[in-house]
N, C-alpha and C positions, 0 to 999 in steps of 0.2 A: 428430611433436611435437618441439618445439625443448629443451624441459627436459624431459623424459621420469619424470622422480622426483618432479615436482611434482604429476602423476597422484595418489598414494598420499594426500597431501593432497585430494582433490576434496569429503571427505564432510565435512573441517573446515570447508572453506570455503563449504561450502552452509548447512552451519549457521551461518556467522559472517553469511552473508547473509540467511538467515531470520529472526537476531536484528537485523540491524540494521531489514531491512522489518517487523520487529514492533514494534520501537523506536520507526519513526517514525508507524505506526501505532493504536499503545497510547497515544501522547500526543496526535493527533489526535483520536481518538475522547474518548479522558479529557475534553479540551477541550471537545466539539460535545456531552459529555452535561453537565460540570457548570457550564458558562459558554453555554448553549443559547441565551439571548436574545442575547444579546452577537455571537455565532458566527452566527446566522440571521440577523442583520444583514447580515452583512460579507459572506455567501457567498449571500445571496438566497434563501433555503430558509423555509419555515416554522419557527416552535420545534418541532414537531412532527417535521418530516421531518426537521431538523436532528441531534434526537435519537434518531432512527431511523437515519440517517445512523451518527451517534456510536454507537451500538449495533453495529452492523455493523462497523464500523472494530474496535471492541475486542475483539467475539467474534473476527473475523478475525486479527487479531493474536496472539491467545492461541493462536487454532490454527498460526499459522506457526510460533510465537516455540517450542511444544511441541512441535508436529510431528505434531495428531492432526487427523483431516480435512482434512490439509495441503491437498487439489487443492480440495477444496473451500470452506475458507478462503481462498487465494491466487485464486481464481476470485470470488470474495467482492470482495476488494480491489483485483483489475482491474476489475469491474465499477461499482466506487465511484470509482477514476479515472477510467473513460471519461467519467462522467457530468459529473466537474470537467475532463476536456478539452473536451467540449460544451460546456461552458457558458462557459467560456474563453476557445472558438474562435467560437461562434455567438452568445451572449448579451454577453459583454462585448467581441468583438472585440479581445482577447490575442494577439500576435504569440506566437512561437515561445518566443523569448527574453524577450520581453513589453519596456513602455515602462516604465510608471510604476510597475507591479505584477510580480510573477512573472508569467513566462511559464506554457507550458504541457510545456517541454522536461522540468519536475521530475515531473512529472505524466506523462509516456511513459517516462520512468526507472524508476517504482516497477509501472510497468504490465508492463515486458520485465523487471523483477527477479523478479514476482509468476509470469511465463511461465517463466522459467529453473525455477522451486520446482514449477508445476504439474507441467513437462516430465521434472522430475527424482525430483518426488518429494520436495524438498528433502534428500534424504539418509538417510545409515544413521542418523545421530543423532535419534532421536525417538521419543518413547511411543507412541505409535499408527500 
């Protein structure tokens, strides 16, 4: 290891990373439950599954952002990304980087943040 003392730091920064992937989770979800029509528009979902969707996002986030059911919250929220990589990659035909929309690169970022939390455990920081 090149900095060797930045080690001690490992279990801040998983947590700083759980808070951010809850962050931007917690407000995805807020959005897909309380703006459901709006949102089931734009991403091709039913209001239904949309809010199902949104349900999942926020329970998941609550468990990263706390740190209870962590594997299984962060498995939660990979599994909510794959589905907006699919549909990305196979229904709307989204480059990487994407043209005229995001891509799908934001979308493998929260999926390998969500792996790093499962792999790790997200940390000594957490209630459960």
């Amino acid at each position: 290891m090149i900095l060797p003392r930045l080690a001690q730091f490992s279990d801040l920064a998983l947590l700083l990373l759980r808070l951010m992937v809850g962050a931007v989770f917690l407000t995805s979800g807020w959005s897909h439950i309380t703006r459901s029509e709006e949102r089931s528009k734009s991403i091709g979902l039913s209001k239904g599954m949309t809010i199902v969707v949104g349900t999942v996002e926020l329970l998941g986030s609550l468990g990263v952002i706390f740190g209870v059911l962590t594997h299984l919250a962060a498995a939660s929220l990979i599994a909510i990304m794959l589905g907006a990589i699919q549909k990305k990659i196979f229904v709307w035909h989204t480059g990487f980087w994407g043209d005229t929309t995001y891509g799908w690169h934001y979308d493998l970022m929260l999926v390998l943040m969500n792996l790093v939390i499962i792999t790790t455990g997200g940390g000594k920081y957490a209630l459960g």
